[in-house]
C-alpha positions in Angstrom: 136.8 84.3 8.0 137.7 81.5 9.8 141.6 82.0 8.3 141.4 85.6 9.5 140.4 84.5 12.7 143.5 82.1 12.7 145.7 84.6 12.0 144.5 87.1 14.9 144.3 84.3 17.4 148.4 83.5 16.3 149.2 87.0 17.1 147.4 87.3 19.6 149.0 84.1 21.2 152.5 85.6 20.0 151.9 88.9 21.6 150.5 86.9 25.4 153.9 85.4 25.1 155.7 88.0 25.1 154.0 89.5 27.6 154.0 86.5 29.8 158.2 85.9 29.5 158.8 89.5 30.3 156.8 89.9 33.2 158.2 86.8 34.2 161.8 88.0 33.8 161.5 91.0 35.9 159.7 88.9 38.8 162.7 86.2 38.8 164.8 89.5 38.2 164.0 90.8 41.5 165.9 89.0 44.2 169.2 90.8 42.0 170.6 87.3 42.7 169.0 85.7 39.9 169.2 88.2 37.4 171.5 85.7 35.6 169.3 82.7 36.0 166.2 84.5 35.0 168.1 85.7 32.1 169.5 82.8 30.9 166.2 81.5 31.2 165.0 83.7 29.0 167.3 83.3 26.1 166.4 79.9 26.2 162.9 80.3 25.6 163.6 83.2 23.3 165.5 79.6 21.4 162.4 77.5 21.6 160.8 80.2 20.0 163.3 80.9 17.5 163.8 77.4 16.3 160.2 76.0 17.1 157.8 78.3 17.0 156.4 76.8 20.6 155.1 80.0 22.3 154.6 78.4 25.6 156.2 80.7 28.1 155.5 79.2 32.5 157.0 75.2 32.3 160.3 76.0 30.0 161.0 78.9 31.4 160.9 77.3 35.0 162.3 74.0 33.5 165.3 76.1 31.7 165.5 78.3 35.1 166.1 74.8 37.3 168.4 73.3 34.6 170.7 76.0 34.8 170.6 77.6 37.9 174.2 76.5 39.1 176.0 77.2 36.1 174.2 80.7 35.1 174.7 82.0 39.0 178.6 81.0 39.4 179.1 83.4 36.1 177.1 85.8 37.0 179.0 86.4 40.5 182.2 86.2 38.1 180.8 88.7 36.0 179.5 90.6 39.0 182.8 90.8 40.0 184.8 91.8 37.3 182.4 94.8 36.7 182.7 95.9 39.9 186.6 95.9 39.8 186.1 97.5 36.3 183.8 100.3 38.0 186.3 100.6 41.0 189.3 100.9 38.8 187.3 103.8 36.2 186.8 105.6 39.4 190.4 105.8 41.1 192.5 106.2 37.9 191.6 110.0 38.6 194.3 109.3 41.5 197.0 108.1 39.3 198.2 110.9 37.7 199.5 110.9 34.0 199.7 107.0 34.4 195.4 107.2 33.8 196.1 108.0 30.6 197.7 104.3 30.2 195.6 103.1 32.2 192.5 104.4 30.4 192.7 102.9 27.1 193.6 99.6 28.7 190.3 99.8 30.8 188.0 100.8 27.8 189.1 97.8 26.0 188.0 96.0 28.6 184.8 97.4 28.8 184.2 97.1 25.0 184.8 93.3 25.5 183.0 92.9 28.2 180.0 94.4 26.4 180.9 92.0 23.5 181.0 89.1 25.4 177.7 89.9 27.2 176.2 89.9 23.7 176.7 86.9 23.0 177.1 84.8 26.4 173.6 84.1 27.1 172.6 82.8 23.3 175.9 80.5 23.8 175.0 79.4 26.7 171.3 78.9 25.7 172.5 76.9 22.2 174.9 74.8 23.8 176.2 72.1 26.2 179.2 74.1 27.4 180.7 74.8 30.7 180.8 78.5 31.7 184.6 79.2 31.1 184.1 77.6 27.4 181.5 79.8 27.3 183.0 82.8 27.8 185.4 81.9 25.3 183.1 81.4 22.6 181.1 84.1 23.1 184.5 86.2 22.8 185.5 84.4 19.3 182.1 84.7 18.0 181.7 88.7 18.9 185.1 89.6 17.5 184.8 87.2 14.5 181.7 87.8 13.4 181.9 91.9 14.4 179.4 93.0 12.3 176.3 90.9 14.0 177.9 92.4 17.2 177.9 95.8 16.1 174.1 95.2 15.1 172.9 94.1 18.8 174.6 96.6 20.1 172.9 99.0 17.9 169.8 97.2 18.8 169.8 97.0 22.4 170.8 101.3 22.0 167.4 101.6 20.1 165.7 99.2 23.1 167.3 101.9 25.5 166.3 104.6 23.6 162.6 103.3 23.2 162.3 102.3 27.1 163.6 105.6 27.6 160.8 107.7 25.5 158.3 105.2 26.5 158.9 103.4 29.7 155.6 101.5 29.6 157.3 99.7 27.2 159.2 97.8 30.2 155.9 95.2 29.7 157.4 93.4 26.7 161.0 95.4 25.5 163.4 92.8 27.2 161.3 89.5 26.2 161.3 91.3 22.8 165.1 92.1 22.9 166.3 88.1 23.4 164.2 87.2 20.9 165.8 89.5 18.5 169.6 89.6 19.5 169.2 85.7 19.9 167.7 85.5 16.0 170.6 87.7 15.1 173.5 85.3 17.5 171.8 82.1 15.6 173.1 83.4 12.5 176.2 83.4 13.5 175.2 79.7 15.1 174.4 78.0 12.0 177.9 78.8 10.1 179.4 77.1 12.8 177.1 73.9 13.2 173.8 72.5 12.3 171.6 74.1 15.0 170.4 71.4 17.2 166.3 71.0 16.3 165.8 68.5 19.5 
């Protein structure tokens, strides 16, 4: 009894913290501003988790928010940016004539890295010491060279959508759930290139 009891009270604590992270997201989410912050947050948590099995959720999250506030907000107005022009430019190649059917092809590639970068930036950035631009480079070598892990998040993330989607109450626990999962699946790739850190 008092093993079964043990069990429910670890899922039950598993399940709060889940809870607790995503709710927490989507507050820190809310100023837009620090959508990148908040996120990056997140995947770092979603590490703790990973590699210690520490479900606390309030102090590292706000610990991990502080600590990389700076770096996590300068990319995110870079990657703000770049969308934007990538949005803009999808919009006026209409205007260009036959030459949108160069330009078209060069755009979508850029999306499609894009995407793959995004995959991967906030586990890099969450797993390791790096500045931002060497993070963005990583993040491209590891979604290109290890294409099949990529493939799988995006495939994941598409079911997310699709669950939020059918169910939006879901919005309660789907993202805390989804950087848990698509960082488990980026620590794969991790651990071929290094012992994972377990400080």
């Amino acid at each position: 009894m008092l093993r079964y009891d043990g069990k429910l009270f670890r899922i039950l604590e598993v399940v709060t913290a889940f809870f607790q992270l995503n709710i927490l997201w989507l507050v820190l989410c809310m100023p837009v501003i620090t959508i990148f912050p908040a996120t990056v947050a997140m995947y770092c948590v979603a590490r703790q988790w990973n590699l210690h099995k520490d479900y606390s959720v309030f102090r590292p999250f706000f610990q991990y928010f502080k600590d990389n506030f700076k770096q996590s907000f300068g990319l995110g107005l870079i990657w703000l940016v770049f969308s934007g022009l990538c949005f803009l430019d999808f919009h006026l190649m209409r205007n260009f004539g036959s030459f949108q059917y160069i330009l078209l092809p060069i755009l979508t590639l850029m999306g499609i890295l894009m995407l793959f970068i995004s995959i991967f930036i906030f586990p890099t950035i969450a797993n390791f010491e790096i500045s931002w631009l060497n993070a963005i480079k990583n993040s491209l070598f590891f979604s290109i060279r290890y294409l099949f892990t990529t493939l799988a998040a995006v495939l994941y993330i598409g079911l997310m959508a699709l669950i939020l989607f059918t169910w939006p109450i879901t919005f309660l626990f789907v993202f805390s759930l989804g950087a848990y999962s698509i960082y488990f699946l980026c620590n794969r790739v991790f651990t071929k290139i290094q012992p994972v850190n377990q400080s």
